[in-house]
Structure formats: structure tokens, C-alpha cells
N, C-alpha and C positions, 0 to 999 in steps of 0.2 A: 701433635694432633693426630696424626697417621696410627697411635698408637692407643687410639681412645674409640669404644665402640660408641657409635652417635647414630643419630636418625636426622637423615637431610632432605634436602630439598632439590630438587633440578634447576641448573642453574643456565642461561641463555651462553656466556662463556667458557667455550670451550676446553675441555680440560679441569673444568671447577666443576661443585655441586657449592649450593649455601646453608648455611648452618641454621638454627632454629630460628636466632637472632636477625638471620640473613647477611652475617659474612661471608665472603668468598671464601670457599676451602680447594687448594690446588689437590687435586688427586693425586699421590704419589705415581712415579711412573713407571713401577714394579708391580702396580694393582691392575687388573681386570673386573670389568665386568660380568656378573650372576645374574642373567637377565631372570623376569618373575618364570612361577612356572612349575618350577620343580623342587615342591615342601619340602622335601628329603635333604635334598641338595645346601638350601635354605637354613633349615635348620639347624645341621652339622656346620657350615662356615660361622655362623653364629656363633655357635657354642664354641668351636675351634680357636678363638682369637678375634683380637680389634676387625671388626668393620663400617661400613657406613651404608646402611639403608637409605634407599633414595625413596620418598612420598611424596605426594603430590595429589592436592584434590582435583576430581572428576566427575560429571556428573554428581557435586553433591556430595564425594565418597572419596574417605581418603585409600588412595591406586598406588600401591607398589610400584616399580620403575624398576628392580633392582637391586641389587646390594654389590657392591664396592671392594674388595679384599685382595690383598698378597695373590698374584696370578700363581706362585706357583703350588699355595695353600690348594686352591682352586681345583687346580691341577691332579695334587694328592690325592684330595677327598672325592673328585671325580673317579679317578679311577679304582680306589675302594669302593666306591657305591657302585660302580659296575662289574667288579667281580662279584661283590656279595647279590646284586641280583639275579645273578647266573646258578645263582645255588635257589633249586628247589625250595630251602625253607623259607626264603626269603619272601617268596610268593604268598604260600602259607601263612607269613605273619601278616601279610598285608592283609589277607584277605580275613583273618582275625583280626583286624584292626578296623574295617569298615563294617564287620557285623557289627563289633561293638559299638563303631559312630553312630551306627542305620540304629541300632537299640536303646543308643541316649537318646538321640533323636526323636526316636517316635514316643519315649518318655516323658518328654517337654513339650513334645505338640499334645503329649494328652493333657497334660500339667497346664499348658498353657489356655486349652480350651477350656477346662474347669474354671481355670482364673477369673476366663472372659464371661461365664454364664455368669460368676458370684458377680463380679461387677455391676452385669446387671440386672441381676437380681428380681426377676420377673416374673410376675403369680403364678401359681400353678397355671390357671387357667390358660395362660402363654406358653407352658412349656415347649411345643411344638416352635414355636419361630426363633423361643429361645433356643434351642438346641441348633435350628439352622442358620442364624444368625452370629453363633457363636465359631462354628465351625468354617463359614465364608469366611470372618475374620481373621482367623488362625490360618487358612489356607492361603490369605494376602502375604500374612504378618511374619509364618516362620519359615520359610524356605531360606536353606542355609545362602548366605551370599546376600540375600533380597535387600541388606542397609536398613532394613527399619529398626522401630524402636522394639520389638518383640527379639530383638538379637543384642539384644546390649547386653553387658552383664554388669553395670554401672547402678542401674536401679531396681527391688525388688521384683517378681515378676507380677505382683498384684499391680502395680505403680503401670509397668509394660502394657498388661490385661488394658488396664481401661485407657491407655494413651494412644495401642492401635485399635481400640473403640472408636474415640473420639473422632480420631485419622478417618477412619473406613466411613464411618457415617458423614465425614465431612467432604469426602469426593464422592459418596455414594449418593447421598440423601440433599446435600445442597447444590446451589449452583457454582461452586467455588474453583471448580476450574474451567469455567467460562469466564469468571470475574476479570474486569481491569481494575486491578489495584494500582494503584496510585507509587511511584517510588520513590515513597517518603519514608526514610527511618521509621519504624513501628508500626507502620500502616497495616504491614501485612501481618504482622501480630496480634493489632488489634482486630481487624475482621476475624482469623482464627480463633481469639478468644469470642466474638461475637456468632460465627457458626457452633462452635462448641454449646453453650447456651442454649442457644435452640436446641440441639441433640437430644441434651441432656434433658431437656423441656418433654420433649419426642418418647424418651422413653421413661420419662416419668407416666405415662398414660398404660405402659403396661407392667409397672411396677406396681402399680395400685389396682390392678384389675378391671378398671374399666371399661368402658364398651370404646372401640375404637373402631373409625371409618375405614374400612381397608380401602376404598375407592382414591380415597385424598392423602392418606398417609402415606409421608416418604420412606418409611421406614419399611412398611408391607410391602411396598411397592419395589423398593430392592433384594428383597430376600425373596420376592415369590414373583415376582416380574407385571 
């Protein structure tokens, strides 16, 4: 098993972590700990041979713990990666490596605030709250880290556009996190699908141009205070 790379679990017995399934897996006792932290580090034991990534959800988000490998793999590639960061160019590369993060980056928050305008689709006459309502959005939605659904890469990002819509007007525009929901299997599903509805009710009024109350609307009311 020591010789198979796997993704686990933290386990209350000492010396173990558990397997997907939740068997006990003893740690071999030639392995070391890679606590999280250090991508580079990460990366390389990964790619180097068998390990065991330790997950765990948190807050909602599945949390690194670690990775599991040969201490004295560990060891090696430690001390490679600290010679080579010693050298000059290695600096250099990094620092071409987050221009070009910072540059897809700001590519996708443009991408993605486009997304969210088509979504919703709102007369000309709107243009103005559509553009700041789109961009509030996208400032929730795509901060790298943030766990929402504007970071997935699972579902197209038209599908993302309108799901952190939905999201945003539903902590923005209803009372839904004041609610007590009940905790009952789909309870809290179904009121999400039941604020949704409204939402979407919501801005149906400025997809079709009509006159709309800024006093009473929750919509106006969040984007412009």
C-alpha cells in the first residue's frame, strides 16, 4: 500500500491516516510528514514517487493537512529546492510565473464578468446597474482561494456566471441568512430553490425594461445602498 500514491484522510489513531473507503492505513515508519504550505515542495514529492495526501473538510472546503512520503525523498528534494533557490534565476522564474498567474487571472475576472452581464441580460435601459451588479458579483465570486462556485472548473463558466448570481442575490437580496431552517434532509434545498425564484422573478423586471421601484426593490437596494 506504502507503494501506491492515494489521497486520505486524517485519522483520530495515531500513526494511521484512512483511506477513501475509511480503512485504517498504518504509516510506514520511514515516512515523514510535508506539512501544507510550500507548492514547490508539494509538487515535486508528488511527482517524485508514492505518497499519501492527507484532506480533510473545513469550513465547507476540502483543507490540505499534508502529504505523507519516504523522509528521506523529503529530505533530497528539500535540499535541491534550497540550493536552486539560491541561484538568482530562480527568483526570476517565480516572479514570471505570477505575472503570468496575475495575467490569466485578470483574463477570467474579465471573462467572468461578461458571463455574468449575458446572464442577465438586462435592457439597455439598465445598462448602468447591470454593469455594477455584475462586477459586485465577480468581486464575491472570483478571488483565487474564495471556495465558490466561480472557481470550479467542473462546470462551464456560463453555468458558474449565473450560479454565483443566484448565490449573491440570495445573501444579498433575501432574508436567508437570518432564516431558521428546519434540519430536515432538503429543507435547505428547498428554500434555496424557493429564494432562487424570487431572484430570478426580481430581475426579470429589468430584463424587460420596465419601470421599477428603486425604494422597495432588493435588487436596487444592494447595488446602490
Amino acid at each position: 500500500m506504502s507503494h501506491e500514491t492515494l489521497e486520505v484522510r486524517p485519522c483520530k489513531k495515531p500513526g494511521y491516516v484512512l483511506s477513501q473507503s475509511g480503512r485504517e492505513l498504518k504509516i510506514p515508519a520511514d515516512w515523514a510528514l510535508l506539512p501544507p504550505g510550500d507548492a514547490a515542495m508539494s509538487r515535486r514529492i508528488k511527482k517524485d514517487g508514492p505518497s499519501w495526501t492527507v484532506k480533510e473538510m473545513y469550513k465547507k472546503r476540502l483543507t490540505s493537512r499534508g502529504i505523507w512520503a519516504p523522509a528521506a525523498r523529503l529530505a533530497a528534494l528539500r535540499t535541491e529546492l534550497e540550493k536552486e533557490r539560491q541561484d538568482p534565476a530562480y527568483e526570476k522564474k517565480l516572479e514570471a510565473g505570477r505575472k503570468r498567474r496575475a495575467k490569466a487571472e485578470e483574463a477570467y475576472v474579465e471573462d467572468f464578468v461578461g458571463s455574468v452581464k449575458n446572464f442577465l441580460n438586462f435592457h439597455y435601459c439598465f445598462d448602468e446597474i447591470a454593469e455594477k451588479l455584475s462586477g459586485l458579483i465577480a468581486a464575491h465570486a472570483t478571488p483565487v482561494g474564495s471556495g465558490t462556485v466561480a472557481r470550479t472548473k467542473r462546470i462551464p463558466i456560463e453555468k458558474r456566471a449565473e450560479a454565483a448570481t443566484i448565490a449573491w442575490l440570495r445573501h444579498q437580496t433575501t432574508a436567508y441568512d437570518n432564516m431558521h431552517i428546519a434540519r430536515i434532509k432538503g429543507e435547505r434545498r428547498e428554500v434555496r430553490q424557493m429564494l432562487a425564484r424570487e431572484s430570478r422573478k426580481r430581475l426579470e423586471k429589468y430584463r424587460n425594461g420596465g419601470e421599477v421601484d428603486h425604494a422597495s426593490c432588493p435588487v436596487w437596494k444592494a447595488v446602490y445602498g
